[in-house]
ZAMARGU-4260 file (C-alpha; in steps of 0.2 Angstrom, whole numbers, plus 5000, padded with zeros to 4 digits):
<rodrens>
0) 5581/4891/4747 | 5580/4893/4767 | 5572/4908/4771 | 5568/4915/4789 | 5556/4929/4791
5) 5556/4938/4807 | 5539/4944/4812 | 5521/4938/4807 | 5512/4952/4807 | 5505/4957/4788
10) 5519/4958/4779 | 5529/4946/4786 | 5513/4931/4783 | 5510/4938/4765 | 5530/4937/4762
15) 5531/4919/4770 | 5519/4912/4762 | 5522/4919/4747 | 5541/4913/4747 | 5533/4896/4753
20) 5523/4897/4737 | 5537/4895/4725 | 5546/4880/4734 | 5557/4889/4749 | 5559/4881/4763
25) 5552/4897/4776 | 5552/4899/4794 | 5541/4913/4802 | 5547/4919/4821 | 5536/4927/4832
30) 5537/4932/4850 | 5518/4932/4850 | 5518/4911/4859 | 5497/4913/4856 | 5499/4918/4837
35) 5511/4905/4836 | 5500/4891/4840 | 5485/4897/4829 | 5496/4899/4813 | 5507/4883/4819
40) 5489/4874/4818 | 5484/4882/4803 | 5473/4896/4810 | 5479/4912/4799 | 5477/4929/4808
45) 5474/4941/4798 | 5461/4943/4786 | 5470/4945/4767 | 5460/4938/4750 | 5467/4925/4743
50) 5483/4921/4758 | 5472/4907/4765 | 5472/4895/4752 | 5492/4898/4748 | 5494/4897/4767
55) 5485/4881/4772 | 5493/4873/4756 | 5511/4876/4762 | 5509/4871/4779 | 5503/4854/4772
60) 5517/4852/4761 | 5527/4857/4776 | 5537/4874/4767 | 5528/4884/4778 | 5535/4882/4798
65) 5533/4895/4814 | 5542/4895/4828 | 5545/4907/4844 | 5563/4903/4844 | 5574/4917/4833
70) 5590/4905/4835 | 5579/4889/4828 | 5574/4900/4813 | 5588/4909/4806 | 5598/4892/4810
75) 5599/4886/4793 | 5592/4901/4784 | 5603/4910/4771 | 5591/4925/4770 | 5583/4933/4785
80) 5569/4946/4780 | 5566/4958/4796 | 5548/4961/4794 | 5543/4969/4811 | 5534/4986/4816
85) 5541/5002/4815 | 5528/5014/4822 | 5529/5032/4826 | 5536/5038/4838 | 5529/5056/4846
90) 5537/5066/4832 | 5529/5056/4820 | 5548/5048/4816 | 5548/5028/4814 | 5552/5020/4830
95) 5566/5007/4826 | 5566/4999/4845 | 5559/4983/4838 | 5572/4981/4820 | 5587/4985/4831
100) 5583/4975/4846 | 5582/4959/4833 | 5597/4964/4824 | 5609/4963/4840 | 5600/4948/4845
105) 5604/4942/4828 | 5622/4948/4830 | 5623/4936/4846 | 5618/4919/4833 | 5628/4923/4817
110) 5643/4912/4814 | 5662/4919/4802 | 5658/4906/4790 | 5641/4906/4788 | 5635/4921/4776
115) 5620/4926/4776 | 5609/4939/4771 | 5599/4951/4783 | 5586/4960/4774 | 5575/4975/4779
120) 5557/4972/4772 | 5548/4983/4785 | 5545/5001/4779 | 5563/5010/4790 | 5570/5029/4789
125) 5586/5033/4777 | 5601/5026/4785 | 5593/5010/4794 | 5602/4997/4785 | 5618/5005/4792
130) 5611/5005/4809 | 5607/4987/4808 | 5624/4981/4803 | 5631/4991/4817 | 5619/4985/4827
135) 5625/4967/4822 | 5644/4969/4824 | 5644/4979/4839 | 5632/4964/4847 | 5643/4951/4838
140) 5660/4957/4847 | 5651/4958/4864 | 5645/4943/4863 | 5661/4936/4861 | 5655/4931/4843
145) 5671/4941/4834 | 5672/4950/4823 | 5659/4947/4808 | 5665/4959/4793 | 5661/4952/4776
150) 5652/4939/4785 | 5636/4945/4781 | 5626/4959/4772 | 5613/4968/4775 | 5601/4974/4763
155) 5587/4985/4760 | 5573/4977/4750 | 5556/4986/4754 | 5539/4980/4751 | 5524/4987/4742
160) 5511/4979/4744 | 5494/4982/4743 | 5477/4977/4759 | 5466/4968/4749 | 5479/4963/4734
165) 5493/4960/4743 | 5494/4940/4736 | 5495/4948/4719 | 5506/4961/4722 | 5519/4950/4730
170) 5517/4938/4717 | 5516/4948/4703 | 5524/4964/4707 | 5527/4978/4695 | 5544/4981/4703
175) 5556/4974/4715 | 5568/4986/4724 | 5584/4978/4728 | 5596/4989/4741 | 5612/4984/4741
180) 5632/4985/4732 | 5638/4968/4739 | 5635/4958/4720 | 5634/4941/4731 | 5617/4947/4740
185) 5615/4953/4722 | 5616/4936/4714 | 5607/4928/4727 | 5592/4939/4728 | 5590/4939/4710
190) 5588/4919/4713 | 5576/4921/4724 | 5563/4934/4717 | 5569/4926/4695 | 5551/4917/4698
195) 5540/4932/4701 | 5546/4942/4687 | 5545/4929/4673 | 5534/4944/4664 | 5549/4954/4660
200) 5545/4967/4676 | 5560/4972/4684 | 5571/4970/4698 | 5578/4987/4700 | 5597/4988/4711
205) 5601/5002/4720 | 5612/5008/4735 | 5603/5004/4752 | 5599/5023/4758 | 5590/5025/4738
210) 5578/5009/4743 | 5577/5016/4761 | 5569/5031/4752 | 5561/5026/4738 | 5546/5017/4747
215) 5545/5032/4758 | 5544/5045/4741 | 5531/5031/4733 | 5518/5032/4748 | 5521/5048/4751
220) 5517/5054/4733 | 5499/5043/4734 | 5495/5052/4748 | 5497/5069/4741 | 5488/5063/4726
225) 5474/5058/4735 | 5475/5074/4747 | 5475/5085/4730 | 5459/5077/4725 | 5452/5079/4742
230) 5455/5097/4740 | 5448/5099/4723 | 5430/5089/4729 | 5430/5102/4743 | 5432/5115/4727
235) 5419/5109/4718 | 5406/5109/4732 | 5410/5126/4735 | 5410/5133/4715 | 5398/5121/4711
240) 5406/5109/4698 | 5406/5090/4700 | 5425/5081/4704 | 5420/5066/4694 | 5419/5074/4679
245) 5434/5083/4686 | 5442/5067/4689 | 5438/5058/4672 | 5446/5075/4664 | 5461/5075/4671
250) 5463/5057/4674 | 5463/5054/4654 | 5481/5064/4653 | 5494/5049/4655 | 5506/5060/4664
255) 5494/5059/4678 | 5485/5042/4677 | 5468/5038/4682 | 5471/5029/4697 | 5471/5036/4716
260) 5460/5050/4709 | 5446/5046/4720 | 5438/5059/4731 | 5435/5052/4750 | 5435/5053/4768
265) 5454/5054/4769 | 5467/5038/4768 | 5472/5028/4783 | 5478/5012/4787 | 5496/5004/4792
270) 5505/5015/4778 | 5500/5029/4772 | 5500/5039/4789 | 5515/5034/4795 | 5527/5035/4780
275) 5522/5052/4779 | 5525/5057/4797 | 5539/5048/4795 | 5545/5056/4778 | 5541/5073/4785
280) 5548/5067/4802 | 5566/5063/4794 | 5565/5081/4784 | 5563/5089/4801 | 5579/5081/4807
285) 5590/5088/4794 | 5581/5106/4795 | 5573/5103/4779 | 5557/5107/4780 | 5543/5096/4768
290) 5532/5107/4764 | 5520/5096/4756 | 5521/5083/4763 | 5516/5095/4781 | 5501/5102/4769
295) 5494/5082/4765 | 5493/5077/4784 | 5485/5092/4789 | 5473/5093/4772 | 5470/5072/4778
300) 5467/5078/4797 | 5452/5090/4790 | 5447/5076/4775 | 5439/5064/4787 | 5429/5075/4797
305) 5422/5084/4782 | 5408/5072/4783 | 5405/5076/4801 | 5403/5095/4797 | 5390/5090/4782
310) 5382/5081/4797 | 5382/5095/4808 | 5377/5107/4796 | 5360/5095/4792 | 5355/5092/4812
315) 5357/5111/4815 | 5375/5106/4829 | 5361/5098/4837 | 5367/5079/4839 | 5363/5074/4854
320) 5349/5057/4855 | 5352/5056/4834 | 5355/5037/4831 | 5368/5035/4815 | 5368/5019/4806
325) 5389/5016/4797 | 5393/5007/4782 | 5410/5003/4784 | 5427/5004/4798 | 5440/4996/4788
330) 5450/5009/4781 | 5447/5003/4763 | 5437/4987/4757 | 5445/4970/4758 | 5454/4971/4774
335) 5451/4971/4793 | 5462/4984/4794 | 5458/4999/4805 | 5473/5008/4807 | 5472/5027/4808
340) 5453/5022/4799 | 5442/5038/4794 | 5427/5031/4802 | 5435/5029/4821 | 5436/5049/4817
345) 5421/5050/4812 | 5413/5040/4827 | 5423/5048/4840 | 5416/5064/4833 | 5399/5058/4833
350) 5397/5051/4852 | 5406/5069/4858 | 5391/5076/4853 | 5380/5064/4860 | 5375/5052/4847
355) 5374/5034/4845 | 5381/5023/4832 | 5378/5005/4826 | 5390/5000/4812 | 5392/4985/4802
360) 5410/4980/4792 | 5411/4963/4785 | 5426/4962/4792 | 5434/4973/4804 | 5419/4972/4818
365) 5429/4962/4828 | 5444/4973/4828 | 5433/4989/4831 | 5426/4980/4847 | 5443/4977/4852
370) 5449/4995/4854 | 5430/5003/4855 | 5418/4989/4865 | 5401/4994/4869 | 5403/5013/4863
375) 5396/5008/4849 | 5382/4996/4844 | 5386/4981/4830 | 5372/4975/4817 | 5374/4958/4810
380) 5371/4965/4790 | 5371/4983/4784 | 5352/4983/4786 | 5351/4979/4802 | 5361/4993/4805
385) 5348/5003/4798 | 5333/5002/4809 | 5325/5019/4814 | 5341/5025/4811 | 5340/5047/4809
390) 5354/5045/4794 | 5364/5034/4785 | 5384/5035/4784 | 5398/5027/4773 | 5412/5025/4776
395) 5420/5012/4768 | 5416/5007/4750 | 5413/4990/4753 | 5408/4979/4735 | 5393/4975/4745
400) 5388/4992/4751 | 5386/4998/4728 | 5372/4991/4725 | 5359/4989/4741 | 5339/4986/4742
405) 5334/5005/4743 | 5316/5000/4745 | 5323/4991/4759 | 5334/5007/4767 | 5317/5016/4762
410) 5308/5005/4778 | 5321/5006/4788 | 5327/5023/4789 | 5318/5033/4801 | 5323/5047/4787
415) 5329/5046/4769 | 5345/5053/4771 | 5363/5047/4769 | 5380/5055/4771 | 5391/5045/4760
420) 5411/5047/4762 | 5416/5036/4748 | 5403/5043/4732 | 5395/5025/4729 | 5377/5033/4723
425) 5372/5038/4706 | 5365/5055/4710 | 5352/5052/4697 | 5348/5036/4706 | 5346/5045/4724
430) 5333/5057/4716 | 5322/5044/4710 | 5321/5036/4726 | 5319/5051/4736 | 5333/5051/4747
435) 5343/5067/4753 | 5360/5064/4748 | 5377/5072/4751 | 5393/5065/4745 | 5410/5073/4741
440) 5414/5085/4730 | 5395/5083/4719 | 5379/5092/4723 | 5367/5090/4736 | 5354/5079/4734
445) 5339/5086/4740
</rodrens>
């Protein structure tokens, strides 16, 4: 099948070159003429386990095409996936600028008897796909195009996908949402996605504005799970129980599930954050008012300073010349993500009050230099980073960051102390080396 996916960004690369994966013919447009070149030469650019291999495998056996040119993609392709950014906007609503202004361009290209199918795959507000087929016709007429009725649909098929696992998630995913009534996109997309749920999971139909909301209901009910736990770690520091027994105890009840019961430093990244705002945002506009969902953003706000106030509360607010090694600036391992990440919070707190940080990220250094230059310092390894450092902080629970030399840290430390946002120490294990240790929701290590 020809597939044309608009937008290279995360999710448009993972659902190219997945479709590419199972024998589609897929064309990726980009506006970006640099990003382009590099994927067109088969440089990918982004950092996602597992999406190289797939990728360099596809270009070669030439399923796998980019271009710059929106009229030379969609050409021949009988499904158009609209993969493009939706960011908030200042009332924290998703900003639709970019989905919209493709749709009327697209509404410009489409021909009477050539149907195809235009698809929403980017995360969008309750009553998008109707705005984009407005968009469509209304660019189609003007453009002297005619009138395009029943010449295509458009449909809402959202993704959920996972940093980190996104190749497994879109290759085996546990559901695939399918917004739309025409039973020819029906038939069609039920073609396309028949070999990525040979398992028996499901591809679940539904009305477009019931996809629309779904994948807004699904993030935002993580986050508040992981706000809650957030919430009872603060508990537990105060009343003096430990939220990892707390965790195992409720996480053992299969009405909750063990899984996003971690304790942290808050959530960040492309998703989270804004499908909330945006959630909440679209509440506001009908006067509804989402309580919850107004109590997770703030209860996230106050999570990723929390460490910061442990910090303070240590030095005495006395931060000025104290040199802080981080562990960490994606917002969660495997990625090079560092959208809305805990530990840009964290640092910004930290040089206010006249501290210096070097960090070290596996990954995400170079997107962090990006955005924050020479305000910070860079370590080539996670012990670099340490030397006569006043404390150690984590921030992200990077596999490599479980499991370190802490005779090593010992050496290198100008003191043995470490603030740790993500809970990667055995308390047990920090009292036989000596170190002072405060984590979240457990006791202090002293």
């Amino acid at each position: 099948m020809k597939i044309a996916v608009i937008g290279t960004g995360y999710v448009g690369l993972v659902t190219g070159t997945c479709f590419a994966e199972t024998g589609n013919d897929v064309t990726c447009v980009d506006i970006d003429k640099d990003k382009v070149e590099k994927l067109s030469s088969g440089q990918i650019t982004i950092y996602e386990p597992g999406l190289e291999k797939i990728f360099v495998r596809n270009e070669k056996e030439d399923r796998l095409h980019f271009t710059t040119s929106l009229e030379e993609g969609i050409k021949n392709a009988k499904i158009i996936f609209l993969a493009l950014p939706t960011p908030p906007d200042g009332d924290g609503k998703a900003d639709l600028q970019y989905v919209l202004g493709v749709a009327k361009d697209i509404g410009c290209l489409l021909k009477k008897d050539d149907y195809k199918i235009i698809i929403d795959k980017s995360t969008v507000p309750v009553g998008t796909a109707d705005k984009v087929r407005t968009a469509i016709l209304e660019s189609a007429k003007h453009s002297g195009a005619g009138d395009l009725e029943g010449s295509f649909d458009v449909v809402s098929n959202p993704e959920f996908l996972r940093e980190g696992v996104a190749v497994d998630d879109f290759m085996k995913p546990n559901r695939v949402v399918i917004g739309t009534e025409s039973e020819r996109a029906k038939k069609l997309l039920g073609e396309l996605y028949a070999p990525f749920v040979r398992q028996g999971n499901p591809i679940i139909y539904m009305d477009e504005k019931s996809a629309e909301l779904t994948k807004y209901a699904a993030n935002s009910f993580l986050a508040a799970k992981i706000s809650f736990m957030n919430e009872i770690a603060q508990l537990c520091e105060k009343l003096g129980a430990d939220v990892d027994m707390v965790r195992k105890g409720i996480g053992s009840d299969e009405r909750i599930g063990r899984r996003f019961l971690f304790p942290g430093i808050g959530y960040g990244g492309s998703c989270f954050p804004k499908d909330v705002q945006a959630l909440a945002g679209s509440a506001r506009e009908i006067n509804y008012e989402f309580k919850i969902l107004e109590a997770v953003m703030k209860v996230n706000e106050n999570q990723k300073l929390h460490l910061v106030s442990k910090i303070n509360a240590w030095f005495g607010n006395d931060l000025k010349g104290k040199k802080f090694a981080l562990w960490g600036l994606a917002f969660k391992p495997n990625t090079d993500d560092i959208r809305e990440a805990p530990a840009l919070s964290i640092i910004e707190e930290l040089l206010a009050a006249g501290a210096s940080v070097t960090a070290f990220d596996p990954e995400a250094m170079s997107n962090v230099k990006r955005e924050l230059g020479k305000k910070i310092n860079y370590a080539d390894n996670q012990y670099d980073a340490l030397t006569d450092a006043d404390a150690l902080i984590i921030a992200t629970e990077w596999s490599e960051f479980r499991t370190p030399d802490f005779i090593k840290m010992t050496s290198l430390l100008k003191n043995k102390l470490i603030f740790d946002g993500r809970n990667l120490f055995d308390l047990k294990q920090m009292e036989e080396y000596g170190f002072h240790y405060e984590s979240i929701g457990r006791r202090v290590v002293n």
